[in-house]
mmCIF file of the N, C-alpha and C atoms, coordinates in Angstrom:
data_MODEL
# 
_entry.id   MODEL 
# 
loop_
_atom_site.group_PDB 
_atom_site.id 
_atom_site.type_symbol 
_atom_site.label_atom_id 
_atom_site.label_alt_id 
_atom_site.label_comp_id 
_atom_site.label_asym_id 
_atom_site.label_entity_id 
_atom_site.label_seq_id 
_atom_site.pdbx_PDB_ins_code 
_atom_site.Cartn_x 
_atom_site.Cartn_y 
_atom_site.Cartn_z 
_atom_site.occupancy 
_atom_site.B_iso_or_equiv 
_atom_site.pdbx_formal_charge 
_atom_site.auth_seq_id 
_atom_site.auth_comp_id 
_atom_site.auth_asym_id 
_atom_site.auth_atom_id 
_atom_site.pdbx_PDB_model_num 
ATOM 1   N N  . UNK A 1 1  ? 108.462 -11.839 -46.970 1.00 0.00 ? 1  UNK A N  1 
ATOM 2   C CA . UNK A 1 1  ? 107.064 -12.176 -46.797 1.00 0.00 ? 1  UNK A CA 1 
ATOM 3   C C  . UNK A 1 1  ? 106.507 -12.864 -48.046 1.00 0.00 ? 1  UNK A C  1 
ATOM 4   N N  . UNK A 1 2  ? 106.943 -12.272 -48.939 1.00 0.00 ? 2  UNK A N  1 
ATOM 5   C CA . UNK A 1 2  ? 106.325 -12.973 -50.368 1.00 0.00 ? 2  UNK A CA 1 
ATOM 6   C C  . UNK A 1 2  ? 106.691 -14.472 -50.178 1.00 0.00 ? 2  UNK A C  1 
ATOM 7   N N  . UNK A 1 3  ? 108.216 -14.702 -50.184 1.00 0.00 ? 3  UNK A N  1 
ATOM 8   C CA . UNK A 1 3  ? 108.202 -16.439 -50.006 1.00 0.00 ? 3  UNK A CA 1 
ATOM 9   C C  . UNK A 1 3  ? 107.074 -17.337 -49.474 1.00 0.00 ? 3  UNK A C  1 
ATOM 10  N N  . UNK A 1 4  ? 106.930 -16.651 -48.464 1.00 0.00 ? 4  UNK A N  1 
ATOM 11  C CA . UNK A 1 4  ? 106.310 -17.423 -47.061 1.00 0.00 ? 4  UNK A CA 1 
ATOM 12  C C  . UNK A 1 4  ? 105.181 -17.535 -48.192 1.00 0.00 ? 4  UNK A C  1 
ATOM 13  N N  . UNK A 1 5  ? 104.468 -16.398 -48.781 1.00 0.00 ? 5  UNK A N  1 
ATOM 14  C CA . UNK A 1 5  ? 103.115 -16.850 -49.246 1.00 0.00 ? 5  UNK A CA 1 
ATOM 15  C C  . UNK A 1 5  ? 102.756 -17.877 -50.015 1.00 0.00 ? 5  UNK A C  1 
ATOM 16  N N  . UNK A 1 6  ? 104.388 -17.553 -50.871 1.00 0.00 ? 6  UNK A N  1 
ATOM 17  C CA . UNK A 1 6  ? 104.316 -18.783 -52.292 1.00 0.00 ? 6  UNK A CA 1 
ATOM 18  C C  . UNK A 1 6  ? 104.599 -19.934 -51.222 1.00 0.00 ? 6  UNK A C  1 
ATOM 19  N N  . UNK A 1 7  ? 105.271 -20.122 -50.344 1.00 0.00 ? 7  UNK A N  1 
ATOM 20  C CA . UNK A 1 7  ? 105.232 -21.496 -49.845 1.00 0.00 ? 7  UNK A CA 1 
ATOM 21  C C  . UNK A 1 7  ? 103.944 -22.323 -49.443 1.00 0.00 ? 7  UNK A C  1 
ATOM 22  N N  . UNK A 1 8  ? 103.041 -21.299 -48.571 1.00 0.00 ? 8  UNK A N  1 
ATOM 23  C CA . UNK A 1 8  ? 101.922 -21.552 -48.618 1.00 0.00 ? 8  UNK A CA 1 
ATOM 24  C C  . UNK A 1 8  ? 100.544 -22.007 -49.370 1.00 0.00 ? 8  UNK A C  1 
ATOM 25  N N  . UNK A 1 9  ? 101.090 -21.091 -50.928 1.00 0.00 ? 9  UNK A N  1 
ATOM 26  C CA . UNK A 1 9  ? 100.263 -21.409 -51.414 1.00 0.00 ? 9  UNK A CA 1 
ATOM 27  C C  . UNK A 1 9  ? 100.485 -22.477 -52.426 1.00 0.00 ? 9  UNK A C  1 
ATOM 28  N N  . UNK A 1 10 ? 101.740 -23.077 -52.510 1.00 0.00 ? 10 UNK A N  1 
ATOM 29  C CA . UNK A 1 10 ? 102.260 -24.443 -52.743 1.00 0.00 ? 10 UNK A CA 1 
ATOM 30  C C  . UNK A 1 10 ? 101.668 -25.644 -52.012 1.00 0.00 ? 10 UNK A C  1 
ATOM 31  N N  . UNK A 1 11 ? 101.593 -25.284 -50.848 1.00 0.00 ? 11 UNK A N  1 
ATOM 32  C CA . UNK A 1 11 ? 101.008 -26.284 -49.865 1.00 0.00 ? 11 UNK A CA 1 
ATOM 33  C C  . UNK A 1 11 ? 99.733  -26.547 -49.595 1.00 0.00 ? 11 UNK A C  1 
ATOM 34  N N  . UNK A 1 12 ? 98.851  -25.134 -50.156 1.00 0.00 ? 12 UNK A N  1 
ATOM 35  C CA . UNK A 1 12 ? 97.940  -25.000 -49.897 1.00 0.00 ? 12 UNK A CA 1 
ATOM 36  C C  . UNK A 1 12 ? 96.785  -24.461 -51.031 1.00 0.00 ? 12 UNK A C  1 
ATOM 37  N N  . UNK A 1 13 ? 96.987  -24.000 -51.453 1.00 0.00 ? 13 UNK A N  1 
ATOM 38  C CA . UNK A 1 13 ? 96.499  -23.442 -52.653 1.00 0.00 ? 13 UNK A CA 1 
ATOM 39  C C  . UNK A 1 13 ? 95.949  -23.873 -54.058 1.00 0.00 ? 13 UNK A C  1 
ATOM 40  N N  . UNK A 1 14 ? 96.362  -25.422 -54.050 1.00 0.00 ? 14 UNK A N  1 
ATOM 41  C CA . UNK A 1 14 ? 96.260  -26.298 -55.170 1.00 0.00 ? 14 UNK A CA 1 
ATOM 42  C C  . UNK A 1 14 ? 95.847  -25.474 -56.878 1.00 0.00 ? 14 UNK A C  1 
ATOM 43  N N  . UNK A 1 15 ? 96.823  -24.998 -56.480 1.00 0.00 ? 15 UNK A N  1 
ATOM 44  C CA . UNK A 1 15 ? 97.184  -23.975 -58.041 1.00 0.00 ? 15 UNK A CA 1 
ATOM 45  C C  . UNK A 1 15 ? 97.281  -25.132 -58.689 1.00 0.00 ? 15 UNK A C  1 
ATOM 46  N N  . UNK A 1 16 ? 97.191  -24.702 -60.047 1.00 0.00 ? 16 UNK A N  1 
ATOM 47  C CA . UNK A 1 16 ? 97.531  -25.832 -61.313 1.00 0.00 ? 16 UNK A CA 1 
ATOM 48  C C  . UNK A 1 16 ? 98.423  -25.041 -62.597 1.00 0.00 ? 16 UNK A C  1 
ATOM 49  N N  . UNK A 1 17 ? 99.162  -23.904 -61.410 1.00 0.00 ? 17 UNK A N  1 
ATOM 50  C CA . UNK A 1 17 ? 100.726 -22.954 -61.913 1.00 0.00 ? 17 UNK A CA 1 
ATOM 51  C C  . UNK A 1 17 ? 101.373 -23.247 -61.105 1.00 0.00 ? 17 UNK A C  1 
ATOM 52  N N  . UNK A 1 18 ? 102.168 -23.138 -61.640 1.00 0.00 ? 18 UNK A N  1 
ATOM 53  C CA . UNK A 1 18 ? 104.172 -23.044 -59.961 1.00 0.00 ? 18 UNK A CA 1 
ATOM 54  C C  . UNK A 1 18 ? 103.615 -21.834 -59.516 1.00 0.00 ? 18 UNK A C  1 
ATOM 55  N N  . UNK A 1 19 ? 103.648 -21.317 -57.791 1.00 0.00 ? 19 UNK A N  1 
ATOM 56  C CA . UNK A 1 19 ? 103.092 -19.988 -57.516 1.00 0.00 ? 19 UNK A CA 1 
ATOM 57  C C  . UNK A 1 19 ? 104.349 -19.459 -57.344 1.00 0.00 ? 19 UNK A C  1 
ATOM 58  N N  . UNK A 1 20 ? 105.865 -20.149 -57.617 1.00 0.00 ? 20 UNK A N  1 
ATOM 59  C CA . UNK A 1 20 ? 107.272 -19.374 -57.698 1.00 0.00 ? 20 UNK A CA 1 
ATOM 60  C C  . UNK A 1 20 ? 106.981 -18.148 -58.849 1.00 0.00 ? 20 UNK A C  1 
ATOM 61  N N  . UNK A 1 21 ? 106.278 -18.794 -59.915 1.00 0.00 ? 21 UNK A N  1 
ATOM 62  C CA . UNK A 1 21 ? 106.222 -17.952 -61.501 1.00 0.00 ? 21 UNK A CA 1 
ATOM 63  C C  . UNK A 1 21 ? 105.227 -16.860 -61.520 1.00 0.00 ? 21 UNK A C  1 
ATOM 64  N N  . UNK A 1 22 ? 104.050 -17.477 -60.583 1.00 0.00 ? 22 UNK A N  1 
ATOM 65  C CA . UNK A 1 22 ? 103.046 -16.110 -60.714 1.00 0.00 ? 22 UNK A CA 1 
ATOM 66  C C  . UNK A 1 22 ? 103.702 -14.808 -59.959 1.00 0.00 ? 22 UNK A C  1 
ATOM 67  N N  . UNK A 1 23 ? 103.265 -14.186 -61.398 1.00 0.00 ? 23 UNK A N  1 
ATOM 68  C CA . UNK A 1 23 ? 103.517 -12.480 -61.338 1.00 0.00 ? 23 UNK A CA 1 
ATOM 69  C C  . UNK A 1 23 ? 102.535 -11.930 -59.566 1.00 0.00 ? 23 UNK A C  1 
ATOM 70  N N  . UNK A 1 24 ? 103.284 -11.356 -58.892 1.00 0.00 ? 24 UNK A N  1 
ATOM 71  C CA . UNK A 1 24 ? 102.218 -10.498 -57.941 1.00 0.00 ? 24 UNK A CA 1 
ATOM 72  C C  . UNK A 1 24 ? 101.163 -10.457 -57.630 1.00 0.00 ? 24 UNK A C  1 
ATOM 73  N N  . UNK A 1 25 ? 100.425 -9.928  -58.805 1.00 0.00 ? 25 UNK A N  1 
ATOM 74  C CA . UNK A 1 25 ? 99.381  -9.157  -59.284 1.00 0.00 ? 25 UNK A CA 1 
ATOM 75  C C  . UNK A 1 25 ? 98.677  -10.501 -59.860 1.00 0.00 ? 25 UNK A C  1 
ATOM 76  N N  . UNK A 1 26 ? 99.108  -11.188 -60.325 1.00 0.00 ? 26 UNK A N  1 
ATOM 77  C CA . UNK A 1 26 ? 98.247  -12.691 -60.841 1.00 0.00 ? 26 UNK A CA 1 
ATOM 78  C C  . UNK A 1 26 ? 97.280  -13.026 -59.999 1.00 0.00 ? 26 UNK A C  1 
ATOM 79  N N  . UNK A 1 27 ? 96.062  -13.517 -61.154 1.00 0.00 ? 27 UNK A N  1 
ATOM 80  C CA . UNK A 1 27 ? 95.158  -13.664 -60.386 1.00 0.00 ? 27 UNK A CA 1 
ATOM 81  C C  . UNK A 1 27 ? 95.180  -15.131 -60.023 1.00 0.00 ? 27 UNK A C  1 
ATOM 82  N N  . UNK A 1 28 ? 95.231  -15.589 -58.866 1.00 0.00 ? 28 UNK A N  1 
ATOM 83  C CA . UNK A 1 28 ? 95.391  -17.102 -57.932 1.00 0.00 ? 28 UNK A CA 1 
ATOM 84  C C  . UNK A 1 28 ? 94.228  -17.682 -58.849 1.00 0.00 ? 28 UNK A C  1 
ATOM 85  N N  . UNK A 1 29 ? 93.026  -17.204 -59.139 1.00 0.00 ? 29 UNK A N  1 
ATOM 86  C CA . UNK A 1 29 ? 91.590  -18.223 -58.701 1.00 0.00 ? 29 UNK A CA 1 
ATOM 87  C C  . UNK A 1 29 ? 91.845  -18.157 -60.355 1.00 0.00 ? 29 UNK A C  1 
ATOM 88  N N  . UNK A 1 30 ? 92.289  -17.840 -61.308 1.00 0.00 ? 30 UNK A N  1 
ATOM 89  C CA . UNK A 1 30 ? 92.363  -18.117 -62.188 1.00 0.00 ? 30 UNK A CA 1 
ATOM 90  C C  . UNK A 1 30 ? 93.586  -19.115 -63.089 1.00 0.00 ? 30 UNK A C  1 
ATOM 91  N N  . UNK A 1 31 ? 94.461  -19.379 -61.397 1.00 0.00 ? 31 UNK A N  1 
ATOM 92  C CA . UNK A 1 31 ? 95.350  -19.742 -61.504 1.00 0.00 ? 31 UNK A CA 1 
ATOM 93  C C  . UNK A 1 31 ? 95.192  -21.466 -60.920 1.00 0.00 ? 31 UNK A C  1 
ATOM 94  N N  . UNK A 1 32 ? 93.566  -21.299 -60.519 1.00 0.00 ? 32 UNK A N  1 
ATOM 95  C CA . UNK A 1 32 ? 93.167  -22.671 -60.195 1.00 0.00 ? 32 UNK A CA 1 
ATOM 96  C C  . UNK A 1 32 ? 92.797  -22.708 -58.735 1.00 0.00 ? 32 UNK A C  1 
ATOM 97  N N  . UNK A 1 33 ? 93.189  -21.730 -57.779 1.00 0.00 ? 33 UNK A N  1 
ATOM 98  C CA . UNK A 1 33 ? 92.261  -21.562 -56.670 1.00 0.00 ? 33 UNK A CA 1 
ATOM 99  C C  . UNK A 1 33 ? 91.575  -21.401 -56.609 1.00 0.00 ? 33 UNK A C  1 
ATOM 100 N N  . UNK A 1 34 ? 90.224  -22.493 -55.587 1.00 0.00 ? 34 UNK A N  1 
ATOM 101 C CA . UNK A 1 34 ? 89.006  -22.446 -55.764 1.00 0.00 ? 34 UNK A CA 1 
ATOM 102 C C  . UNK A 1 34 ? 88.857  -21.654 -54.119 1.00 0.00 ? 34 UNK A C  1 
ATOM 103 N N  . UNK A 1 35 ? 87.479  -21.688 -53.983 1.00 0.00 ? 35 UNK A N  1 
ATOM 104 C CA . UNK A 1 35 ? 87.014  -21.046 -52.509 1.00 0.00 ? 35 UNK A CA 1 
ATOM 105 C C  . UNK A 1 35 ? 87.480  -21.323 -51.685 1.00 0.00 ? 35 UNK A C  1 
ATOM 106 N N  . UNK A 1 36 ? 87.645  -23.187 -51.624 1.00 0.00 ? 36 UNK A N  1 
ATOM 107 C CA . UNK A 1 36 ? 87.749  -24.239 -50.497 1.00 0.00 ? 36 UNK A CA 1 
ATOM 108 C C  . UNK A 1 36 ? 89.188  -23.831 -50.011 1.00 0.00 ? 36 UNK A C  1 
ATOM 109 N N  . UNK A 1 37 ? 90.021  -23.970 -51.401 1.00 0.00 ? 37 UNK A N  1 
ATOM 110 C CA . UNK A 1 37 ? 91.380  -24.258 -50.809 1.00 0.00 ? 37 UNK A CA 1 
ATOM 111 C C  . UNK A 1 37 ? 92.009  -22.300 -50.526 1.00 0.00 ? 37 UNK A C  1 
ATOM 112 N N  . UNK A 1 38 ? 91.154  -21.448 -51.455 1.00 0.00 ? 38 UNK A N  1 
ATOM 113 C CA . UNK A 1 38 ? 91.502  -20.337 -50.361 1.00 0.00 ? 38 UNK A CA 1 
ATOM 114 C C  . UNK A 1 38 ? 91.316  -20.112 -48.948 1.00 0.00 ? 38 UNK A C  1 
ATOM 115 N N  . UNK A 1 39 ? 90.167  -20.872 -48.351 1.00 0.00 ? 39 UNK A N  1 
ATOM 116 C CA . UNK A 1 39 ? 90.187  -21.163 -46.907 1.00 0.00 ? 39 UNK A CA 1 
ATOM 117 C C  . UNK A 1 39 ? 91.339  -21.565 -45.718 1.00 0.00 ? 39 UNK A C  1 
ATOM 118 N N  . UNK A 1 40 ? 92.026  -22.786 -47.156 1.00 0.00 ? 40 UNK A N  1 
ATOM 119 C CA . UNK A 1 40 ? 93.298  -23.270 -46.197 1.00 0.00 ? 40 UNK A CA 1 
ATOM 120 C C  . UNK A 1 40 ? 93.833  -22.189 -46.340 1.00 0.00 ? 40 UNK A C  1 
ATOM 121 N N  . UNK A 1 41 ? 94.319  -21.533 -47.383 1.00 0.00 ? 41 UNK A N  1 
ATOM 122 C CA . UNK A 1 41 ? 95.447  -20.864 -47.449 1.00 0.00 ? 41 UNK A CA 1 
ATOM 123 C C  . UNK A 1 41 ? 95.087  -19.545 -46.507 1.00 0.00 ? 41 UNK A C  1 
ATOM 124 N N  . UNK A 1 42 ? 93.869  -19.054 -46.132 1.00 0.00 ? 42 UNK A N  1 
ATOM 125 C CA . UNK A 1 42 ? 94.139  -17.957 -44.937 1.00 0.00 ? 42 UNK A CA 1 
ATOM 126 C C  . UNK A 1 42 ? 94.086  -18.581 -43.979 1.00 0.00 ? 42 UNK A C  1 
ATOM 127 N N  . UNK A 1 43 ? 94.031  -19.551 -43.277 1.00 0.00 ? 43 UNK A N  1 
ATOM 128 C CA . UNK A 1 43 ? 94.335  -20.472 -42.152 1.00 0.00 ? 43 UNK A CA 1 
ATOM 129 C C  . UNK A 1 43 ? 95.565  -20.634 -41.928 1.00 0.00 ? 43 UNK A C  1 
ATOM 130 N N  . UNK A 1 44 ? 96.575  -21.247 -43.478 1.00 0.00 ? 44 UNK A N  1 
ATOM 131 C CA . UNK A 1 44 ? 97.791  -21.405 -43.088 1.00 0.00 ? 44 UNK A CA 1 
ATOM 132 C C  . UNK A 1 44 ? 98.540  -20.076 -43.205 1.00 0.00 ? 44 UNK A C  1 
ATOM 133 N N  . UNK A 1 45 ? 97.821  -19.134 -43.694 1.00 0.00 ? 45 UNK A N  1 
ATOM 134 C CA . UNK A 1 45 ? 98.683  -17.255 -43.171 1.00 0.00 ? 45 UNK A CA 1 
ATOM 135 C C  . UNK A 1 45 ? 98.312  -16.797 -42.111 1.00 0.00 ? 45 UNK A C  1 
ATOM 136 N N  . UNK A 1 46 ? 97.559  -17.643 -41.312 1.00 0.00 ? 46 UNK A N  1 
ATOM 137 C CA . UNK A 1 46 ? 97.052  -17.059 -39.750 1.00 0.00 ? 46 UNK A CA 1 
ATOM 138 C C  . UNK A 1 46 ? 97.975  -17.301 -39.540 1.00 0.00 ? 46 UNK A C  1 
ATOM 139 N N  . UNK A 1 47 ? 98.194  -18.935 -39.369 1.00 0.00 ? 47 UNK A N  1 
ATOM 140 C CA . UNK A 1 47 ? 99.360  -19.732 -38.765 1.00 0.00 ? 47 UNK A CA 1 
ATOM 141 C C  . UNK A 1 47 ? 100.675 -19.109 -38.838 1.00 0.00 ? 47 UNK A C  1 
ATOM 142 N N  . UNK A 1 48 ? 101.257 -18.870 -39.707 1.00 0.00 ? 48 UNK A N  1 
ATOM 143 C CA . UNK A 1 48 ? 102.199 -18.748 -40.465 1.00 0.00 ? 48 UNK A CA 1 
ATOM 144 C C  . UNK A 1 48 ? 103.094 -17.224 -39.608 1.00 0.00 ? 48 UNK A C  1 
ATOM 145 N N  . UNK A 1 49 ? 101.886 -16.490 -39.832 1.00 0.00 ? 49 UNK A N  1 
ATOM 146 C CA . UNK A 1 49 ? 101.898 -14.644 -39.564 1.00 0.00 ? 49 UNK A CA 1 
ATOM 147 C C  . UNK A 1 49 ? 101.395 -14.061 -38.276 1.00 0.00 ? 49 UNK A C  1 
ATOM 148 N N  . UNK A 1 50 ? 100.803 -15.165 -37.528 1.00 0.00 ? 50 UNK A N  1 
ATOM 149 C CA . UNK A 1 50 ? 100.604 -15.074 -36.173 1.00 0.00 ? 50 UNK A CA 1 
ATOM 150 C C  . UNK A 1 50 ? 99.397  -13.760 -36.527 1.00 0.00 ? 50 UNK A C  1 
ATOM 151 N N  . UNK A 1 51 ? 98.513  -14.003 -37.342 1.00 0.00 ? 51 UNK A N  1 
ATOM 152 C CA . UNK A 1 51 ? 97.395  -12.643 -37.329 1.00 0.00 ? 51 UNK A CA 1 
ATOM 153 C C  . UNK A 1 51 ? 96.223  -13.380 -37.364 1.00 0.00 ? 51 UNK A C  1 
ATOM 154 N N  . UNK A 1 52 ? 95.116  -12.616 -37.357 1.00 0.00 ? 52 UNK A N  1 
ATOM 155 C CA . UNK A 1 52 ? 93.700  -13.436 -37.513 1.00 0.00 ? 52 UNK A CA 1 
ATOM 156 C C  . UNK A 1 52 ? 92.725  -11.988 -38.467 1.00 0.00 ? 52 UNK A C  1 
ATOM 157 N N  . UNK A 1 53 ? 92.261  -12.901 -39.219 1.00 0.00 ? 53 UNK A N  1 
ATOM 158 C CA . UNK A 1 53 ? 91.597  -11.762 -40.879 1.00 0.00 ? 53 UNK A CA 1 
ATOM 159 C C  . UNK A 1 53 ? 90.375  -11.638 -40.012 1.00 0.00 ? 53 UNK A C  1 
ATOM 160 N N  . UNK A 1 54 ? 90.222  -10.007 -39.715 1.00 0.00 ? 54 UNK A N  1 
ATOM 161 C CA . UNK A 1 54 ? 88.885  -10.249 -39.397 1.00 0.00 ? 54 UNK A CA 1 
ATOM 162 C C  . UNK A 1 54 ? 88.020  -9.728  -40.622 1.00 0.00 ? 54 UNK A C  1 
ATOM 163 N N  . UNK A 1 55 ? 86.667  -10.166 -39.879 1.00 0.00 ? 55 UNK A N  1 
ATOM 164 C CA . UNK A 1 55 ? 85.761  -10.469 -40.904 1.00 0.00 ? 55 UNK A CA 1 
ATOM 165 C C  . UNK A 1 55 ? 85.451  -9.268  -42.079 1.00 0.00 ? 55 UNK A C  1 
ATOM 166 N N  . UNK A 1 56 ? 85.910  -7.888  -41.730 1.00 0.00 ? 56 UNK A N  1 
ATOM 167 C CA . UNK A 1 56 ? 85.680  -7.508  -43.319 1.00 0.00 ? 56 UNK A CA 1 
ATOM 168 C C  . UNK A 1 56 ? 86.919  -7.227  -44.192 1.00 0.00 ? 56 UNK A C  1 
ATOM 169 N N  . UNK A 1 57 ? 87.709  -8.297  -44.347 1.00 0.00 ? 57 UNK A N  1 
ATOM 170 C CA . UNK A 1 57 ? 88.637  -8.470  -44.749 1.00 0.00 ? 57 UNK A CA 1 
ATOM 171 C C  . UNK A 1 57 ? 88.648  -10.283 -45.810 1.00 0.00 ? 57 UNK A C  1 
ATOM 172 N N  . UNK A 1 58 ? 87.569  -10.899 -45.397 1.00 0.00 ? 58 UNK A N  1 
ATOM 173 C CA . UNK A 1 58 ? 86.869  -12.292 -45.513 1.00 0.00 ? 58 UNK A CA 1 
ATOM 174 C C  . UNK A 1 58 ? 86.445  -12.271 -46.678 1.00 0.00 ? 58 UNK A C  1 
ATOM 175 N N  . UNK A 1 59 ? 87.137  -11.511 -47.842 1.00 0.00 ? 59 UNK A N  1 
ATOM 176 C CA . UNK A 1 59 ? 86.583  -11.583 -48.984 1.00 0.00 ? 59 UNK A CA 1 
ATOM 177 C C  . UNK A 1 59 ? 87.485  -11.965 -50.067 1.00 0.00 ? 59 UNK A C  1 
ATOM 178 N N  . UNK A 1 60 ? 87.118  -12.069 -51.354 1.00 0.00 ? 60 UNK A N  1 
ATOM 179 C CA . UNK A 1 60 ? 87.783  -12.603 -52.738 1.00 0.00 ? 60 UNK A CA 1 
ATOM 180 C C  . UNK A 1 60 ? 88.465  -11.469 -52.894 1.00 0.00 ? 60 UNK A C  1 
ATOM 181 N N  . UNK A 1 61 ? 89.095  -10.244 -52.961 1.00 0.00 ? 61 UNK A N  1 
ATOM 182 C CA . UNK A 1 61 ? 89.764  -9.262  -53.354 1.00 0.00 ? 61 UNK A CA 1 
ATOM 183 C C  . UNK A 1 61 ? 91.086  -9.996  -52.722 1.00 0.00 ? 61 UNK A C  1 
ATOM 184 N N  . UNK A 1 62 ? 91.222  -9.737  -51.282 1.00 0.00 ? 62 UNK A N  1 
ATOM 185 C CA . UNK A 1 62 ? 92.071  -10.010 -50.232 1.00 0.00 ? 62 UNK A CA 1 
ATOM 186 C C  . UNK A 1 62 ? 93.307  -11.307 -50.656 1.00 0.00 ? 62 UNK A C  1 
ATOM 187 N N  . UNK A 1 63 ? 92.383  -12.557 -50.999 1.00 0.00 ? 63 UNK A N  1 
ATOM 188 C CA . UNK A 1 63 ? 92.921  -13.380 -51.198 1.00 0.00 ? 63 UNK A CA 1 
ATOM 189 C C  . UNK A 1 63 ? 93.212  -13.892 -52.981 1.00 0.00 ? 63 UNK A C  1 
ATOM 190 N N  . UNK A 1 64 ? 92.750  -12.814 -53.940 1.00 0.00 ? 64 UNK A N  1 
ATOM 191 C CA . UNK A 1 64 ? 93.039  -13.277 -55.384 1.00 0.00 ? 64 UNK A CA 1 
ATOM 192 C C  . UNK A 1 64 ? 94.303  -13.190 -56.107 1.00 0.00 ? 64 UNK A C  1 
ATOM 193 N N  . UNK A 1 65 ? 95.135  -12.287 -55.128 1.00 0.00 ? 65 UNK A N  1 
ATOM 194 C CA . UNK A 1 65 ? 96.961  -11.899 -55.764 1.00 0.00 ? 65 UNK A CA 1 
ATOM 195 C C  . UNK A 1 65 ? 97.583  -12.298 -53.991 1.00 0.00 ? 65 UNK A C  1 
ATOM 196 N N  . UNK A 1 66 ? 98.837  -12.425 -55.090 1.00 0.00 ? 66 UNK A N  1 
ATOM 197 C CA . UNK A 1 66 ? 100.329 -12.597 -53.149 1.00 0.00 ? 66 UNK A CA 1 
ATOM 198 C C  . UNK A 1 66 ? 100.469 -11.070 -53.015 1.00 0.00 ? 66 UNK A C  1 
ATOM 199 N N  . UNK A 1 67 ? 100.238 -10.155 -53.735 1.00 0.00 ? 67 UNK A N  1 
ATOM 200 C CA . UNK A 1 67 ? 100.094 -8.994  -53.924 1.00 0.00 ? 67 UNK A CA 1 
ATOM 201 C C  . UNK A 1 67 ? 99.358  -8.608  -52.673 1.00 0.00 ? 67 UNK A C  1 
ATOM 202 N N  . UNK A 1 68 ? 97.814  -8.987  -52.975 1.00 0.00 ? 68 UNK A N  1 
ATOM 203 C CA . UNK A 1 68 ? 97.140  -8.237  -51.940 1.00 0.00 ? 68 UNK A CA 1 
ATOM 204 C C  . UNK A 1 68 ? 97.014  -8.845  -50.520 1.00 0.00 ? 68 UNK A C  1 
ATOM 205 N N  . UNK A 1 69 ? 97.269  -10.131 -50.603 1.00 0.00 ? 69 UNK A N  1 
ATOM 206 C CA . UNK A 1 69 ? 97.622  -11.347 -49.498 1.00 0.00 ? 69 UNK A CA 1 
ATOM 207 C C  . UNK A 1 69 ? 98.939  -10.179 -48.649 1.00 0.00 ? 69 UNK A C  1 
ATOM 208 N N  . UNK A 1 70 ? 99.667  -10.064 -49.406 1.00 0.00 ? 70 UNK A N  1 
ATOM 209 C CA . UNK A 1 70 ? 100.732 -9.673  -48.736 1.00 0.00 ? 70 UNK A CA 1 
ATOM 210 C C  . UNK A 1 70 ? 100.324 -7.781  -48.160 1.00 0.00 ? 70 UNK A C  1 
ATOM 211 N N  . UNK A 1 71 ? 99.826  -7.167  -48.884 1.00 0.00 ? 71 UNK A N  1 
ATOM 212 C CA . UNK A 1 71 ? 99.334  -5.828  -48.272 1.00 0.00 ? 71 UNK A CA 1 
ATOM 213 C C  . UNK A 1 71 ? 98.043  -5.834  -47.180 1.00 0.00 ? 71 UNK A C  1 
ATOM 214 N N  . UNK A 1 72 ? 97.582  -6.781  -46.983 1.00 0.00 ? 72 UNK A N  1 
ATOM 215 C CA . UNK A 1 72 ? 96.376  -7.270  -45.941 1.00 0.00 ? 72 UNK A CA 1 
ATOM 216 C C  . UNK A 1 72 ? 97.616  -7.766  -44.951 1.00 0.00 ? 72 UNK A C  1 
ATOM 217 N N  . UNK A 1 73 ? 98.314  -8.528  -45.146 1.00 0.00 ? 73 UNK A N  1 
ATOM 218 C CA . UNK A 1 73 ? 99.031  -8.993  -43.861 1.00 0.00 ? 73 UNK A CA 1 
ATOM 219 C C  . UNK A 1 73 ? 99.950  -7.970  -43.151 1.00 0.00 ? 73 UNK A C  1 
ATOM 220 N N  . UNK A 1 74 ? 100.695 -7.221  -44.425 1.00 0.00 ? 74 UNK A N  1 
ATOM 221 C CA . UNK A 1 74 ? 101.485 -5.836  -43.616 1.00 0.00 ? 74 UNK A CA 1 
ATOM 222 C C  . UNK A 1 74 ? 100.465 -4.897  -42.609 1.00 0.00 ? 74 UNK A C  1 
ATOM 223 N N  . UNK A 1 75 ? 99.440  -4.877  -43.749 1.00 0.00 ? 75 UNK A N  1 
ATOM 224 C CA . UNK A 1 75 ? 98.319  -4.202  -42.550 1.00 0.00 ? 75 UNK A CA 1 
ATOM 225 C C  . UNK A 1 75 ? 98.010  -4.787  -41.227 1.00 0.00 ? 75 UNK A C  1 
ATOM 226 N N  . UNK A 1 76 ? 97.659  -5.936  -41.521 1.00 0.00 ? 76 UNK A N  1 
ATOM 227 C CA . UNK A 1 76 ? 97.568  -6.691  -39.657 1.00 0.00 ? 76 UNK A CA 1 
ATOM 228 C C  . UNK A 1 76 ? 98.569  -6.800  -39.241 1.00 0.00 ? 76 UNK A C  1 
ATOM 229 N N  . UNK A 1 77 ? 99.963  -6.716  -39.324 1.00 0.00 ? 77 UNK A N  1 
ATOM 230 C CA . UNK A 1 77 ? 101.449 -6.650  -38.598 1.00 0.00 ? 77 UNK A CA 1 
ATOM 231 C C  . UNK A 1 77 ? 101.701 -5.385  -38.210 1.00 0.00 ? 77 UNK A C  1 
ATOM 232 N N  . UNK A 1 78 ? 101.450 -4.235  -39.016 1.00 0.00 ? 78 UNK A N  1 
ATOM 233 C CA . UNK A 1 78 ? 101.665 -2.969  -38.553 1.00 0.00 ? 78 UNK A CA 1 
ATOM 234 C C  . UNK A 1 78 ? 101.987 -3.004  -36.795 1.00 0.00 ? 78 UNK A C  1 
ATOM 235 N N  . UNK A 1 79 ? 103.109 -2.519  -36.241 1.00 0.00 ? 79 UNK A N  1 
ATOM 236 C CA . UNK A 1 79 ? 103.005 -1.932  -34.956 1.00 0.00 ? 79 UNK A CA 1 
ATOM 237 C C  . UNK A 1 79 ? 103.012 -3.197  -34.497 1.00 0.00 ? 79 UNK A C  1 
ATOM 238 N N  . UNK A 1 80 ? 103.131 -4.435  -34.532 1.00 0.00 ? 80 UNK A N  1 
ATOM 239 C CA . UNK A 1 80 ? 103.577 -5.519  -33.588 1.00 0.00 ? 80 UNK A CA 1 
ATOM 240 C C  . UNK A 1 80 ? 104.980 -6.356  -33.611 1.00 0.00 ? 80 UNK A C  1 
# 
């Protein structure tokens, strides 16, 4: 699952780090993700993960590490 994210957020994320190198726990938006392009990037983990974020999940915590990207998505996969 982690790959998938860094791929994503290669594609999507317009980091201004390699997201191969960021640590987990790194913070993305300091890593050069702005609001906009966190938008793509939960669009392209809808896509990606076949889930949909609902809305109190629509926040900056969720999407600031592959860390928590990735424990929000185990949570919406659970049981499917």
């Amino acid at each position: 699952m982690i790959e998938r994210i860094r791929k994503i957020l290669v594609e999507h994320g317009r980091l201004n780090k390699d997201a191969a190198t960021l640590a987990e726990d790194g913070d993305l938006y300091q890593a050069g993700m702005t609001s906009h392009a966190s938008v793509n990037v939960m669009l392209a983990l809808e896509g990606e993960f076949e889930i949909e974020f609902p809305d109190h999940m629509l926040k900056r915590s969720v999407f600031e590490s592959i860390g928590a990207m990735r424990d929000a998505i185990a949570e919406l996969t659970k049981g499917s």
